[in-house]
BALOBA-1460 file (C-alpha; in Angstrom, 3 decimals):
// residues 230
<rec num="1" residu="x" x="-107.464" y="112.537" z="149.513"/>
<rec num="2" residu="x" x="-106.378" y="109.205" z="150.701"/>
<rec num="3" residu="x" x="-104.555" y="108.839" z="147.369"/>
<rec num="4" residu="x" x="-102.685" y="112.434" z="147.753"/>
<rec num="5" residu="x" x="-102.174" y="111.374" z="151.875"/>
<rec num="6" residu="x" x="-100.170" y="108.285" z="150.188"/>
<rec num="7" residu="x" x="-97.792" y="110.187" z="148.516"/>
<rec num="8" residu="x" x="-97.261" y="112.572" z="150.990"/>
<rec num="9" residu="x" x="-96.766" y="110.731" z="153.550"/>
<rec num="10" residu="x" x="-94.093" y="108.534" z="151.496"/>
<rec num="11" residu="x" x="-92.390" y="111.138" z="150.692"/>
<rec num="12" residu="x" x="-90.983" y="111.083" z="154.230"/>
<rec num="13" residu="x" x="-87.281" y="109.214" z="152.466"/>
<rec num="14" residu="x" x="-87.035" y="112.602" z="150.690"/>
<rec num="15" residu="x" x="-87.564" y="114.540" z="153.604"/>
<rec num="16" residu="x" x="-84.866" y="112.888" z="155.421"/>
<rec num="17" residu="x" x="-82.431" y="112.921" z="152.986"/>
<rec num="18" residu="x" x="-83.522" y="117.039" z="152.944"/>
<rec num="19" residu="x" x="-82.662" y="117.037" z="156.538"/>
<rec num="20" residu="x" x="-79.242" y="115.231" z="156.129"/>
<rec num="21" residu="x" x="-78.676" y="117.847" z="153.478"/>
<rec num="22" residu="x" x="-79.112" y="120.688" z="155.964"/>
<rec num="23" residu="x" x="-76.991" y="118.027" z="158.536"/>
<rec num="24" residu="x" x="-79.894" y="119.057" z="161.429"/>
<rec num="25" residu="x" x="-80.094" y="115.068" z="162.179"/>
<rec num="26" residu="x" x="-76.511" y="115.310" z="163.860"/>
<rec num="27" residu="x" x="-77.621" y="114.408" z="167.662"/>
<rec num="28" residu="x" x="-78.414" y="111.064" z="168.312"/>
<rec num="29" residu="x" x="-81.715" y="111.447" z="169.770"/>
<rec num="30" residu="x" x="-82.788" y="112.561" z="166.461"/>
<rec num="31" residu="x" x="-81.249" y="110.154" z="164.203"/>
<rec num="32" residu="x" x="-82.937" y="107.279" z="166.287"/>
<rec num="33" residu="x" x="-86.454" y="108.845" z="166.560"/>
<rec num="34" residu="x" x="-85.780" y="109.162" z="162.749"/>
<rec num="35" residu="x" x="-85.552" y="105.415" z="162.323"/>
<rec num="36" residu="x" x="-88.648" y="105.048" z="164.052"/>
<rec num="37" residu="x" x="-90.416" y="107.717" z="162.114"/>
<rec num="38" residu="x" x="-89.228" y="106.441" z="158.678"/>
<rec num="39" residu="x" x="-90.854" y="103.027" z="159.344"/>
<rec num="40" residu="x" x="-94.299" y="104.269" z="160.483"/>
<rec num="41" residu="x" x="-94.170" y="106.650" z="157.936"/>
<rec num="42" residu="x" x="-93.697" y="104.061" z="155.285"/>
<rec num="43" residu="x" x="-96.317" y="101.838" z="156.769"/>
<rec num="44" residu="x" x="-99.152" y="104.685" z="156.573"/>
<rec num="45" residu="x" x="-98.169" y="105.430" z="152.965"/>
<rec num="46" residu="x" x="-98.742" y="101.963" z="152.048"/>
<rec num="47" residu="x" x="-102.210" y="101.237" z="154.290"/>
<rec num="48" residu="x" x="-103.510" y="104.619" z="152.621"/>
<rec num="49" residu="x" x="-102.749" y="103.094" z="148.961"/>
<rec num="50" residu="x" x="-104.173" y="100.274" z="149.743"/>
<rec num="51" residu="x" x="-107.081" y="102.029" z="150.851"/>
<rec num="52" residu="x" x="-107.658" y="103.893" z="147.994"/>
<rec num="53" residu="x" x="-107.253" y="101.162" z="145.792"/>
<rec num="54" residu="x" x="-110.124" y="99.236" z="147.578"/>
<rec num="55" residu="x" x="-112.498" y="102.208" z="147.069"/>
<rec num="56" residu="x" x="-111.197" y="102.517" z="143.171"/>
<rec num="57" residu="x" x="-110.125" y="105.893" z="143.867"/>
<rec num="58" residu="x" x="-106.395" y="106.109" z="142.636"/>
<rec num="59" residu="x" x="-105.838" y="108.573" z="140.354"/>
<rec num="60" residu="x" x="-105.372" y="107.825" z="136.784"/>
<rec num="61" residu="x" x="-101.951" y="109.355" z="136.030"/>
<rec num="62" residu="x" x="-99.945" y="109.090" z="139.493"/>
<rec num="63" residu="x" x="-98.570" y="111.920" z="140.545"/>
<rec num="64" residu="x" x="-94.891" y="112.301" z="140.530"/>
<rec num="65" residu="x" x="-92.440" y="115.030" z="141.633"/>
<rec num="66" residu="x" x="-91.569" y="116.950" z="138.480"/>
<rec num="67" residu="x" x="-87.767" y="118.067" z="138.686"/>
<rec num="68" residu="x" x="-88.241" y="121.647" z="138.178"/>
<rec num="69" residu="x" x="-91.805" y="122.851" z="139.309"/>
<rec num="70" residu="x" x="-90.828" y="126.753" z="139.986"/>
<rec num="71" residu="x" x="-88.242" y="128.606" z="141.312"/>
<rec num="72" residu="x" x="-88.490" y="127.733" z="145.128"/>
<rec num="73" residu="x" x="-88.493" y="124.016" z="143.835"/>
<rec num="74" residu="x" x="-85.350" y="124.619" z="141.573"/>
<rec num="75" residu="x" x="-83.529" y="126.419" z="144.410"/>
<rec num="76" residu="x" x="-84.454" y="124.086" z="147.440"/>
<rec num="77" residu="x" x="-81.950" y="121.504" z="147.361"/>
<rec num="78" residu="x" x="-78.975" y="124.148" z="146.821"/>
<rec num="79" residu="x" x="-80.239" y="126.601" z="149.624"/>
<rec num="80" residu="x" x="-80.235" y="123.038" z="152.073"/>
<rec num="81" residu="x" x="-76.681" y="122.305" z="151.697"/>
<rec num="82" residu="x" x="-75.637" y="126.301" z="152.039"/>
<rec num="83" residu="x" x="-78.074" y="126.424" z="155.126"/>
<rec num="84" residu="x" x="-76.559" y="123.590" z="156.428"/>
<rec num="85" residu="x" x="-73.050" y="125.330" z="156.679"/>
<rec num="86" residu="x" x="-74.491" y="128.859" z="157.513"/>
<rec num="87" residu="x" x="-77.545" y="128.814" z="159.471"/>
<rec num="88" residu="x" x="-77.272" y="128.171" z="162.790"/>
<rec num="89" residu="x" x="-80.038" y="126.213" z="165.071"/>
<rec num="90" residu="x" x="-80.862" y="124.089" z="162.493"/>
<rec num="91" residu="x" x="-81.891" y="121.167" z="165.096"/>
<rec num="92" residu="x" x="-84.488" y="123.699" z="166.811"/>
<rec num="93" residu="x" x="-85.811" y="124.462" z="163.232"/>
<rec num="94" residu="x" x="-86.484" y="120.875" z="162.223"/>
<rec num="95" residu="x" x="-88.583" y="119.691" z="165.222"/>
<rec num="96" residu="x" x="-90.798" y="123.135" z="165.421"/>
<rec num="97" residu="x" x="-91.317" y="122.020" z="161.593"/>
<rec num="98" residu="x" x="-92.103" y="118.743" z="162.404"/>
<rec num="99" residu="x" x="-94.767" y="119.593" z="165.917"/>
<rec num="100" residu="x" x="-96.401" y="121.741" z="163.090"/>
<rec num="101" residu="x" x="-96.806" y="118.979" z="160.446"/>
<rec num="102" residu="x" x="-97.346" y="116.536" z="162.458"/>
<rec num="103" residu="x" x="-100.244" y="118.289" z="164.233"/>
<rec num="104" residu="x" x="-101.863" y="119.354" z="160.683"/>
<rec num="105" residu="x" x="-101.295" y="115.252" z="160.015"/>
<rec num="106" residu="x" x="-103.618" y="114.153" z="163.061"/>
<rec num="107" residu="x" x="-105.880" y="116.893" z="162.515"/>
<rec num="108" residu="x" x="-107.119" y="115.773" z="158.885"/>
<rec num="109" residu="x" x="-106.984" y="112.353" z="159.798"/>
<rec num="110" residu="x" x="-109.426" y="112.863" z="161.937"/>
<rec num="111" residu="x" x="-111.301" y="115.278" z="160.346"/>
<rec num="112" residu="x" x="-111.560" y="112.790" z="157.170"/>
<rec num="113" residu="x" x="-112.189" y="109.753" z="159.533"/>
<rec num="114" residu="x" x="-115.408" y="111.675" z="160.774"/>
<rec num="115" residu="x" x="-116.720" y="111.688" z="157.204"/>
<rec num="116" residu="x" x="-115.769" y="108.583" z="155.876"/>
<rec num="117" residu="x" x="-118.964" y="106.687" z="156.838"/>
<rec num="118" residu="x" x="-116.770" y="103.191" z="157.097"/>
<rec num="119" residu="x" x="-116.005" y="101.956" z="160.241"/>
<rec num="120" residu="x" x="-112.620" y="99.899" z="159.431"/>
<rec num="121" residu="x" x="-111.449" y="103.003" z="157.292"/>
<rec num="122" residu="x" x="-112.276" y="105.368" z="160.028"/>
<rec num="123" residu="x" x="-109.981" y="102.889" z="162.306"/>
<rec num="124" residu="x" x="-107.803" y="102.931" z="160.121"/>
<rec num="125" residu="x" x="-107.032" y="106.821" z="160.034"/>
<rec num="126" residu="x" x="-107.552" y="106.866" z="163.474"/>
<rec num="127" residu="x" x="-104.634" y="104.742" z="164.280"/>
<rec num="128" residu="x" x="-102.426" y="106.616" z="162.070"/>
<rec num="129" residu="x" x="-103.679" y="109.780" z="163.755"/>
<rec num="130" residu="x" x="-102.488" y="108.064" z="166.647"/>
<rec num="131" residu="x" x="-99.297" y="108.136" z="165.492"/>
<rec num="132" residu="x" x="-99.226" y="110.692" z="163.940"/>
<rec num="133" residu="x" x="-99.723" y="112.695" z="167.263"/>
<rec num="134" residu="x" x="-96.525" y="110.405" z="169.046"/>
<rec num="135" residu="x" x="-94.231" y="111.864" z="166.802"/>
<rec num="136" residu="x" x="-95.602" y="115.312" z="167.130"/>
<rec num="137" residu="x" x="-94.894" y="114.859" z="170.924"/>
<rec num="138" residu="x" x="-91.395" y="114.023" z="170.617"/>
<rec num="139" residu="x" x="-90.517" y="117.179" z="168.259"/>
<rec num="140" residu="x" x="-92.413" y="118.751" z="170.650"/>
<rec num="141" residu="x" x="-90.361" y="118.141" z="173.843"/>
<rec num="142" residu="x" x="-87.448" y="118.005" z="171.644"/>
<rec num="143" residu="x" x="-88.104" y="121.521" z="170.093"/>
<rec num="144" residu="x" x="-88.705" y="123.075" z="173.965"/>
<rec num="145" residu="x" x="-85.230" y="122.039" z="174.854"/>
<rec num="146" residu="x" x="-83.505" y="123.281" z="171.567"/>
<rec num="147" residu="x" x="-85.211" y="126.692" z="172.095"/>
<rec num="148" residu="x" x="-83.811" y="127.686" z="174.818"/>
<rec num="149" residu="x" x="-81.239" y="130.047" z="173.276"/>
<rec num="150" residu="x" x="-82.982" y="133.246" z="172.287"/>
<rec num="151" residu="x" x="-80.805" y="133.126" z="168.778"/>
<rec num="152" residu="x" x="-82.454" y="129.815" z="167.936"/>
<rec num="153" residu="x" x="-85.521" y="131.155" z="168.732"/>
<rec num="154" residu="x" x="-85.199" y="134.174" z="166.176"/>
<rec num="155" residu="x" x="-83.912" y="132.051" z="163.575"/>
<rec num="156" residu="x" x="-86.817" y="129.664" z="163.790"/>
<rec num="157" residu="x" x="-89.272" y="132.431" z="163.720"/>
<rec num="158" residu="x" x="-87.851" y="134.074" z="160.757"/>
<rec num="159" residu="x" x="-87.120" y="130.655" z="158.700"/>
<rec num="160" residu="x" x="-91.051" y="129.879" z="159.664"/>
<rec num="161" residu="x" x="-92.507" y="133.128" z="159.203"/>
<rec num="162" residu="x" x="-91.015" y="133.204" z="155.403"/>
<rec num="163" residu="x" x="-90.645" y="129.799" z="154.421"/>
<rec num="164" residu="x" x="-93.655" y="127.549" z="156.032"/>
<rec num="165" residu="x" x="-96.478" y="125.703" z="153.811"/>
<rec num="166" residu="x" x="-98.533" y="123.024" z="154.602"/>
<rec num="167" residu="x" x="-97.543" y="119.426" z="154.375"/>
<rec num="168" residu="x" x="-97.610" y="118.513" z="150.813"/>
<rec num="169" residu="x" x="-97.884" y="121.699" z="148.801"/>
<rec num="170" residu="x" x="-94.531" y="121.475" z="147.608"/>
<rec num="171" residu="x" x="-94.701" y="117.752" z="146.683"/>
<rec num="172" residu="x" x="-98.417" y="118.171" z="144.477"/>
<rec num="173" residu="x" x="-97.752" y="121.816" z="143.852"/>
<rec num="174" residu="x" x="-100.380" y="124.704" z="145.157"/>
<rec num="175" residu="x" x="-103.116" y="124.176" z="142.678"/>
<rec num="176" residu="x" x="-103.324" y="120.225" z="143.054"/>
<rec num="177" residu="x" x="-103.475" y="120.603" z="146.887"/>
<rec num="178" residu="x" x="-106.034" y="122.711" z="146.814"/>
<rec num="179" residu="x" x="-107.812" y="120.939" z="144.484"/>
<rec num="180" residu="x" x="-107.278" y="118.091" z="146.569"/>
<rec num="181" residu="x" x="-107.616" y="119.499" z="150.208"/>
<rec num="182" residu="x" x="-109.969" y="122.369" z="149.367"/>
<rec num="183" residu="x" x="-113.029" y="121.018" z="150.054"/>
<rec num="184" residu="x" x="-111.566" y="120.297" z="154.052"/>
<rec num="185" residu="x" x="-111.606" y="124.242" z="154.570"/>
<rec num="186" residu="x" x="-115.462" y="124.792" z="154.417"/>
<rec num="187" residu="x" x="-115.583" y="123.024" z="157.395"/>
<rec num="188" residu="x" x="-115.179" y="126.008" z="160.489"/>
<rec num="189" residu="x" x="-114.443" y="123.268" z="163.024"/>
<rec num="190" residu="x" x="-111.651" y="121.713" z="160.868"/>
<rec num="191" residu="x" x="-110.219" y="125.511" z="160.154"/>
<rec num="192" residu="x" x="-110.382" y="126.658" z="163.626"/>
<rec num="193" residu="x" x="-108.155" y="123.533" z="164.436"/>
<rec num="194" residu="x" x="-105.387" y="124.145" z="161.789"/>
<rec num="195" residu="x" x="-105.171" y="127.739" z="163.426"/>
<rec num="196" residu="x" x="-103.629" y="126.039" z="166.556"/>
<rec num="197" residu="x" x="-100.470" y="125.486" z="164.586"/>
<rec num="198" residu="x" x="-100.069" y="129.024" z="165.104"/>
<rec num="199" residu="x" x="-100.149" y="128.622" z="168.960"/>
<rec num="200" residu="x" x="-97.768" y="125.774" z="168.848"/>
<rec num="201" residu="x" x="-95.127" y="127.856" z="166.883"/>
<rec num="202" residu="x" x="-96.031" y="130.816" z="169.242"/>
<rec num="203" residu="x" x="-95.893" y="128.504" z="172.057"/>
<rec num="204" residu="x" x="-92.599" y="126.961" z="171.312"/>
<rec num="205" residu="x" x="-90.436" y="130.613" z="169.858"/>
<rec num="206" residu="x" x="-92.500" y="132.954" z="172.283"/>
<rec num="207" residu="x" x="-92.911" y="134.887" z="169.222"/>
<rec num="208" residu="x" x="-96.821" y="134.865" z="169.409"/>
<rec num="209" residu="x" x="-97.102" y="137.118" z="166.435"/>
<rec num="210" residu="x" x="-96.209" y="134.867" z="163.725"/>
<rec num="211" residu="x" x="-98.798" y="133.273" z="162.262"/>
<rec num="212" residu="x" x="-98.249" y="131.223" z="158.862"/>
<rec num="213" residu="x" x="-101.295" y="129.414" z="158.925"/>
<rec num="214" residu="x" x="-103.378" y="132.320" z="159.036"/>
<rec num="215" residu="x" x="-101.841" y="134.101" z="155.974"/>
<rec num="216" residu="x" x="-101.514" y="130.938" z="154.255"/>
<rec num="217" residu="x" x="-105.390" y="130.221" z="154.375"/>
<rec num="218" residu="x" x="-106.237" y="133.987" z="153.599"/>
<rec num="219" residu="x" x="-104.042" y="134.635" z="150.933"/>
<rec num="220" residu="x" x="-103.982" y="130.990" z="149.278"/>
<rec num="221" residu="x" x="-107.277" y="129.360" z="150.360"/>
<rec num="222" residu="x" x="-110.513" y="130.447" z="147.895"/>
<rec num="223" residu="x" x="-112.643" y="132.915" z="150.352"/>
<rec num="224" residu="x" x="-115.406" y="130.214" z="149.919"/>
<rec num="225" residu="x" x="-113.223" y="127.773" z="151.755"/>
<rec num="226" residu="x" x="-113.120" y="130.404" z="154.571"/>
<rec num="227" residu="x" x="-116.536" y="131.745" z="154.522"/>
<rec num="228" residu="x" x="-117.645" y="129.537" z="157.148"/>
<rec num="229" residu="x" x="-115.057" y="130.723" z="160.288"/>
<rec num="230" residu="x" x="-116.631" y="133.889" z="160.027"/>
C-alpha cells in the first residue's frame, strides 16, 4: 500500500498538466494553491518510498503507466483538451474533484496508520493526513463559491455522476487497486467513512442523489469486501 500511495500520490505533475489541458487552473487563486499542492505532494510521494523501502516492501517490477490501458485511458487526454473549449464550469468541477480525493486521501491514511503497529510510521501518515485534509479545505471553500450558479452545479453532478473513480484506479488500473486496496474494505468503519464522499458531493451540488462511491463499491468492490457494513 505504501508503495502504490507513492505512485499515486506522485502522479500529482500529471494531474496538473491534465488540469492545464482542460485550462480549469485559469484564476489565480488556483494556480498558487497549485504550487503549494505540487510541493507537498511531491514530498509525500517521496517519504512513502522511502518508507516502503525501509520495510523491504517495494514491489519487484515498478509499476508504470502503460500508454494505452483501455479505451477511457486512450480517450482521456483528447476528451481534456475538447472539454476544455466546450464544457463550461470547469473551475467548479476541479475543486469538487479534488474535496473528494482529498478526503478519500486522509481517510486511508489514517485508517492504515491505525494498523501499522509503528509509531514513527504511524506519524508519519498522520502528518500527511494532515495535509492531506488542508488541501481538501481549500477545494472545499473554493468549490462552495464556484457553485453558486445552478449550471455549474448540473454540470458537476453529471461529469461526477458518470466519470468519478477513486484516486488511483486509473493510474494502477482496476484490478491492481483492488488487489492493492481491497483488503481496506472489510473494515465497516473504514467503508462507512468513504461513504461521506457522497455527502460532500451532495453537500457541495445540492444534488443529494448522486452517489459514486456507493455504486463504485457495489458494483466494483468483491461482496466480501462489503460484507461487513451490513
Amino acid at each position: 500500500m505504501l508503495s502504490a500511495l507513492s505512485l499515486i500520490e506522485a502522479d500529482s505533475a500529471v494531474m496538473r498538466r491534465k488540469l492545464a489541458a482542460t485550462r480549469a487552473d485559469r484564476s489565480n487563486p488556483i494556480k498558487q494553491f497549485n504550487v503549494l499542492w505540487l510541493a507537498e505532494e511531491a514530498e509525500h510521494g517521496r517519504a512513502l518510498q522511502a518508507a516502503s523501502e525501509m520495510l523491504r516492501t517495494r514491489m519487484a517490477q515498478p509499476w508504470t503507466r502503460p500508454a494505452l490501458r483501455d479505451l477511457r485511458s486512450a480517450a482521456t487526454w483528447p476528451a481534456l483538451y475538447v472539454s476544455g473549449w466546450l464544457v463550461p464550469h470547469l473551475e467548479a468541477v476541479y475543486c469538487t474533484l479534488g474535496s473528494m480525493q482529498e478526503y478519500i486521501a486522509l481517510t486511508t491514511y489514517r485508517n492504515i496508520g491505525q494498523r501499522v503497529g509503528d509509531p514513527a510510521l504511524q506519524e508519519l501518515l498522520e502528518c500527511i493526513a494532515r495535509q492531506e485534509a488542508r488541501h481538501m479545505r481549500f477545494y472545499r471553500e473554493a468549490a462552495k463559491v464556484l457553485l453558486e450558479p445552478p449550471q455549474a452545479r448540473r454540470v458537476t453532478t453529471a461529469l461526477m455522476a458518470r466519470l468519478w473513480r477513486p484516486p488511483g484506479v486509473d493510474l494502477l488500473g482496476l484490478q491492481v487497486w483492488l488487489d492493492v486496496f481491497g483488503p481496506l474494505f472489510t473494515d465497516g468503519v473504514y467503508v462507512r467513512q468513504l461513504l461521506r464522499v457522497d455527502e460532500i458531493l451532495g453537500n457541495l451540488t445540492g444534488h443529494c442523489g448522486v452517489r459514486p462511491m456507493q455504486r463504485f463499491i457495489d458494483s466494483t468492490v468483491p461482496l466480501r469486501c462489503t460484507a461487513s457494513t451490513e
